[in-house]
N, C-alpha and C positions, 0 to 999 in steps of 0.2 A: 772331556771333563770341564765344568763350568767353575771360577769361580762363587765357591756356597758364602762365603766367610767374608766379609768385609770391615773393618773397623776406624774406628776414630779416637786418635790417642791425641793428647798434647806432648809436651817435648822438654819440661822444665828439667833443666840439668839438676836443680837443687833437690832433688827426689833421690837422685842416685845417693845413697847414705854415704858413701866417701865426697861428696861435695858436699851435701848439704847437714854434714856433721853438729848432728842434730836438729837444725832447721827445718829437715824435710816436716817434721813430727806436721809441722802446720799442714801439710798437705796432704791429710793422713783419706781420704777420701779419693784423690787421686789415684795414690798409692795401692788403695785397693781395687780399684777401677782396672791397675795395671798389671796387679795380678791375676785377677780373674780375666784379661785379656790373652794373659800370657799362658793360665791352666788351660784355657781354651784351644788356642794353638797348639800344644803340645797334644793335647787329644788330638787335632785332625793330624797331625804329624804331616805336614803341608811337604813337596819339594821345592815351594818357592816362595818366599814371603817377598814382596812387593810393595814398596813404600815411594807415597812421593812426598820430599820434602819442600817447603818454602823455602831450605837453607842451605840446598843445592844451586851448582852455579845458576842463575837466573839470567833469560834473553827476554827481550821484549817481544818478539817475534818470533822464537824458536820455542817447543819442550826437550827439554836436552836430559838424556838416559844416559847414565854413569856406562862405560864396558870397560874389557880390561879382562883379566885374573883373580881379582881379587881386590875388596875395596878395605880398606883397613885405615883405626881409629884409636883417638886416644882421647880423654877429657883435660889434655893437657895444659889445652887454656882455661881450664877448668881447677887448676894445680892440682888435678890430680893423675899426672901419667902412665901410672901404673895401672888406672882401668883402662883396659884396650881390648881390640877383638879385631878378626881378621876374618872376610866373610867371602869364599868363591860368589862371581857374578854367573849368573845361568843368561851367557851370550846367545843360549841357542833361543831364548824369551825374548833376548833382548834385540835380536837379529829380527827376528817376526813383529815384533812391536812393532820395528822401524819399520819394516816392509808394508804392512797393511796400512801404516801408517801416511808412507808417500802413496801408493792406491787412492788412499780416500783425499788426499790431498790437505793433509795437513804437515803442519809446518813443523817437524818430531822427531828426531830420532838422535846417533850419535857425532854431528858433524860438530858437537859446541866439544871446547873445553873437556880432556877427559882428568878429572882431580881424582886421583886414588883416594884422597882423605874425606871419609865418613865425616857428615856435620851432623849437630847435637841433634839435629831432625830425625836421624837418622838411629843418632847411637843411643840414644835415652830409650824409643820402645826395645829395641833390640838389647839395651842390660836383661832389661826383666822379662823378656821373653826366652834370653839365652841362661837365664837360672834355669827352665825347665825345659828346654830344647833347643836343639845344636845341630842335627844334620838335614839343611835347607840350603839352598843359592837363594842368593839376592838380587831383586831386579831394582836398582834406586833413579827416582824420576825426579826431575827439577819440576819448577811451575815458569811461567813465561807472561809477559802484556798482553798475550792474546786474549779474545772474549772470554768469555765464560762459555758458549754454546760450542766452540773450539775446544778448549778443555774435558766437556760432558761426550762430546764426539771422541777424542782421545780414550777415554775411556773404557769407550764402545769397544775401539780397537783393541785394548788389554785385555778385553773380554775374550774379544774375538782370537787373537794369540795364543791365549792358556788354550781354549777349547780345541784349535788346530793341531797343536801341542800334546793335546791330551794332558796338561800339564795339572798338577794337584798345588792349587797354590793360592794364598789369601792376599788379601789385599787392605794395609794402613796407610790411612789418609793421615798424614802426621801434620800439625799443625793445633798453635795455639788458639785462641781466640782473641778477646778486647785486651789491650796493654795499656786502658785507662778506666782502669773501676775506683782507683781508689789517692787522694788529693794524696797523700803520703806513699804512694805507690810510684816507680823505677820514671813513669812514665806521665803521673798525673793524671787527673780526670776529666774525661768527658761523658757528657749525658747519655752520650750514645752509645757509651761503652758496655754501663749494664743492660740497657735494650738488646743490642747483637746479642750479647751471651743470653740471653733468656732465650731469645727467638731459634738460635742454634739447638738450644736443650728441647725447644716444641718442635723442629725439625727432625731430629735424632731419636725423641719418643711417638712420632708421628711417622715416621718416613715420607713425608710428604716434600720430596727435595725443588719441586715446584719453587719453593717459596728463598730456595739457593739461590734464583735469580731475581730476585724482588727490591734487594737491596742496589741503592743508586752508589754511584762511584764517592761522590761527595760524603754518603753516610759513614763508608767504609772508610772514609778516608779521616771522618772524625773518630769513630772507635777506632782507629788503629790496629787493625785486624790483622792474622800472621794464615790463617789457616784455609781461608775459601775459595780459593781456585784449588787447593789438594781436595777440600771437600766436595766439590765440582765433579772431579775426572773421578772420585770413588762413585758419587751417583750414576756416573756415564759407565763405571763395570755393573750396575745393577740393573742398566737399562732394562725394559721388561720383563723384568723382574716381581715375583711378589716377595717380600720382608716382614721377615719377627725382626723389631729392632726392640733396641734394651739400652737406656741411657742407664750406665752406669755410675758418674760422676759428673758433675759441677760445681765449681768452686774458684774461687780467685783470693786466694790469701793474701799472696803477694803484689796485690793490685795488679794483676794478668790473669785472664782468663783460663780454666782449663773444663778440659771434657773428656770422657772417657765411654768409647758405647758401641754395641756390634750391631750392623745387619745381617741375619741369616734371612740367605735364599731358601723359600718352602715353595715356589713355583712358578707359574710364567702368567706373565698378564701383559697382554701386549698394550694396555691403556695405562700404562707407566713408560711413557718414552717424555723425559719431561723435557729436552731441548726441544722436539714437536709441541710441546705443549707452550713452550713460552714465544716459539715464533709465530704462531697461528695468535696468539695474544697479540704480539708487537706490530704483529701487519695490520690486526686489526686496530689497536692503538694511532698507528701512522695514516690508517685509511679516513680515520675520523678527522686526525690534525689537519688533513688536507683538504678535506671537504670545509673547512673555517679559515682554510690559509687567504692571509690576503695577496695583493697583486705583486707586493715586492717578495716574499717569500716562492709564489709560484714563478716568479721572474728567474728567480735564482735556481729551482729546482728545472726547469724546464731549460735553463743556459746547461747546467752540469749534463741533464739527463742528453741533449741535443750532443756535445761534445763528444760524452763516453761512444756513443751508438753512432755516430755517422764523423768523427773527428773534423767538423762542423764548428763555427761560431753562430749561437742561434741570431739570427737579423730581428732586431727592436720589435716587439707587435706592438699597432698601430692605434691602440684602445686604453693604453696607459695613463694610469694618474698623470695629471697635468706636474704635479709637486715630483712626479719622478721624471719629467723628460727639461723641465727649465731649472731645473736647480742642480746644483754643484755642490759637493761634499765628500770627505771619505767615508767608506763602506769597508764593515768587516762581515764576510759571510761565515758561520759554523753550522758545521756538520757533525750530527751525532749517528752513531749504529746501539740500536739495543742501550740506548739509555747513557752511551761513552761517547766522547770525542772521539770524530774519524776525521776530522781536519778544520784549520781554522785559518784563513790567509783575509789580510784586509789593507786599508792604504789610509793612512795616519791623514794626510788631505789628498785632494781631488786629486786623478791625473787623467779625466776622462771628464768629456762635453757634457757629462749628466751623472746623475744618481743613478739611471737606471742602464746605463754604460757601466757605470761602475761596479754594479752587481752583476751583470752578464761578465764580468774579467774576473771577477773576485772567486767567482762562485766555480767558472774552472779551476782557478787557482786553488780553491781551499781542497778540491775534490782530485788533484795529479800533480800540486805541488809542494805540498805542506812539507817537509823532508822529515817528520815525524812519522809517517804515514804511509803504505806503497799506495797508490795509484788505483781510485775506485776502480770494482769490476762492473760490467753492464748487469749478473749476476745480485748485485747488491743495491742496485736503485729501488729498490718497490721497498725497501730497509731502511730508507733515509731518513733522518728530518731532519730540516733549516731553520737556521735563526738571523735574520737581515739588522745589522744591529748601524744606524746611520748619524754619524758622529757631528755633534753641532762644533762649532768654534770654540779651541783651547784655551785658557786664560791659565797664566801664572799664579804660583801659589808659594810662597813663603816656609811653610810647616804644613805636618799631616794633621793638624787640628785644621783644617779648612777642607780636610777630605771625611766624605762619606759613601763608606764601600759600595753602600745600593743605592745611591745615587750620581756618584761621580766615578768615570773612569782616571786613569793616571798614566800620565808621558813622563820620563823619567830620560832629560839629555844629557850626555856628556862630551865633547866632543864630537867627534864623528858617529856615536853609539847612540843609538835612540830604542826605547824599547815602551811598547806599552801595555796596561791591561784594562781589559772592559768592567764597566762596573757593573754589580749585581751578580756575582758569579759565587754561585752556591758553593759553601765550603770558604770563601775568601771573608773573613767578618771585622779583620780592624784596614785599619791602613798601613799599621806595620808590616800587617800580612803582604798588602797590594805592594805598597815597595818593596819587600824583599825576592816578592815574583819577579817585575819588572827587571829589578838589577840584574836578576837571575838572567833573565831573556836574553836581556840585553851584552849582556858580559860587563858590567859596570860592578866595581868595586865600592863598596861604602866611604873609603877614602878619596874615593876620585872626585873632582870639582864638578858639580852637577844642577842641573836646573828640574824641577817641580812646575809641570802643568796639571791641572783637572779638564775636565771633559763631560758633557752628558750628551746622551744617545737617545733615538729613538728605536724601539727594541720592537721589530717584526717577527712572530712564530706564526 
């Protein structure tokens, strides 16, 4: 038994009418979104409802599945204690998960943190589902830093579990959307806020989850997004799939987004595999960037690719720009996958006889040392792109009125602490931004006695 049923809820506690004592009223659109999600399930009278929350424990590197007995909730940070629910976990779901899950070699199951206590991801759809139906186990999924193509893969997996299982069970993508629609809203505004929520609602009345991968990490990162890696691995349980989907609701009263909408499964179409869909794009993407790369980007790509495949230092070729074998400077190499940083390691000044010394060490380094990062696979090289960013002579600076984010990078010393960040970096737009990175990096405190340099680079893709 497959999977028919999928949906997309948000998670606003102030809906449950003992919080939002009277308040809800404004979200009266939602509210009906969540009962006709909830009529709905009680009709399939599912044995498993399965939910992944954003507001489960989260690893950067792990998907972490609630097990246990029984995961049990209260909205008591919520001041209201007295709503609670106590929900059996269906281990034998949640057992299979994990298992198919290490088969396919993703990074999933229940080694993280096991918290018995339900988060509002979790308990908000399940109030108004539990008005009109109550005998279900629950499988509850955290989200993780992994890609987005990991995620849709995961998916696959929960597909693949119910159906071994034989198991009758739906599946909510819980999660909100922008938490900047509105200059008077929790969270304030960005431009980009109302964009994502539109695009989500052409998503949801489209099924065209293609377009779940489209959005860049910086975009995400200005609308303030809560929900799109959950809405990820729900695309990845509909993999070849065909969908009636039904947006139910949109709206953001409270300056936060919300959606409410089902996909039912009516059949198989195996030209809906949209993680195939989006790597056959990106190689194609990567094949063009390469065929226009210049000679310090393919320098860098062909030191990383020589290392991983033969643990090799590649030896200098003999045809190099003259400006990269007699000159001296520091080099930062980055590496992106699918649109994200997959490592960034570089050297604030020289410590190599050349620039192009210097991007043959960097460019191992960015790709098996970064400690962000594990360690490219050989697996993942045709996935790459490089950026050779070659840093000219620091000068001191007084104040960040003499910094400009797309033009000038920033070294921020104190002490023995030195930390820096490149200029021009999508999503970074004043200098308070830049500084409060760097301090970040660096472990330097805003009280700490410190020095201000700038920097411009010359930026190789």
């Amino acid at each position: 038994m497959t999977i028919k049923n999928t949906f997309i809820l948000a998670h606003p506690p102030i809906i449950v009418p003992e919080v939002g004592k009277g308040e809800e009223r404004k979200a009266k659109k939602t509210i009906e979104g969540f009962e006709k999600v909830a009529k709905i399930i009680a009709s399939i009278k599912p044995d498993t409802i399965i939910i992944s929350s954003p507001h489960a424990i989260p690893y950067a590197d792990y998907i972490n599945i609630s097990s246990g007995e029984f995961g049990e909730g209260s909205f008591w940070n919520f001041r209201v204690p007295e709503v609670k629910m106590k929900i059996p976990y269906d281990n034998e779901l949640v057992e299979k998960i994990s298992e198919l899950a290490q088969e396919k070699n993703i990074a999933a199951g229940t080694l993280g943190e096991q918290d018995d206590e339900l988060d509002h991801g979790i308990l908000v759809p399940l109030y108004y589902i539990n008005k009109y139906y109550r005998d279900y186990k629950l499988v509850r999924i955290g989200l993780s830093g992994l890609s987005l193509t990991k995620h849709y893969e995961f998916g696959k997996v929960v597909q693949k579990a119910s159906e071994e299982l034989s198991r009758k069970a739906v599946y909510i993508a819980s999660g909100d959307l922008s938490h900047k629609l509105l200059p008077e809203g929790p969270y304030g505004f960005a431009p980009e806020g109302p964009i994502y929520d539109e695009k989500i609602g052409e998503i949801i009345e489209t099924a065209d989850f293609s377009k779940l991968f489209e959005f860049s990490p910086e975009f995400m990162e200005k609308a303030a997004d809560c929900g799109l890696r959950s809405f990820v691995i729900m695309a990845g349980v509909l993999d070849s799939k065909e969908v009636k989907s039904e947006l139910f609701s949109l709206e953001g009263p409270y300056g936060v987004g919300y959606a409410t909408g089902q996909f039912e499964v009516i059949g198989e179409n195996k030209n809906r595999k949209f993680d195939k869909i989006y790597e056959e794009k990106e190689k194609d993407r990567v094949k063009d960037l390469r065929k226009n790369s210049d000679p310090w980007v393919e320098l860098a790509r062909k030191s990383l690719e020589t290392y991983i495949r033969t643990n090799e230092t590649l030896k200098l070729p003999s045809n190099l720009p003259e400006e990269m074998t007699s000159r001296k400077a520091g080099v930062f190499v980055t590496i992106y996958k699918h649109g994200q940083l997959r490592g960034c390691i570089g050297t604030i000044e020289p410590t190599k006889d050349s620039v192009a010394e210097e991007i043959l060490e960097n460019a191992i380094s960015s790709g098996t040392r970064d400690p962000r990062f594990p360690r490219v696979e050989e697996s993942e090289l045709n996935e790459l792109v490089y950026s050779v960013d070659v840093l000219e002579e620091a000068e001191p600076i007084s104040s960040l009125e003499e910094l400009d984010t797309s033009k000038y990078g920033l070294i921020v010393t104190s002490g023995m602490k030195r930390g820096l960040l490149l200029p021009n970096i999508e999503g970074v737009d004043t200098p308070e931004e830049q500084l409060k990175i760097v301090r970040r990096k660096a472990g330097i405190y805003p009280h700490d006695k410190q020095t201000l340099e700038r920097f411009k680079v010359v930026r190789h893709k």
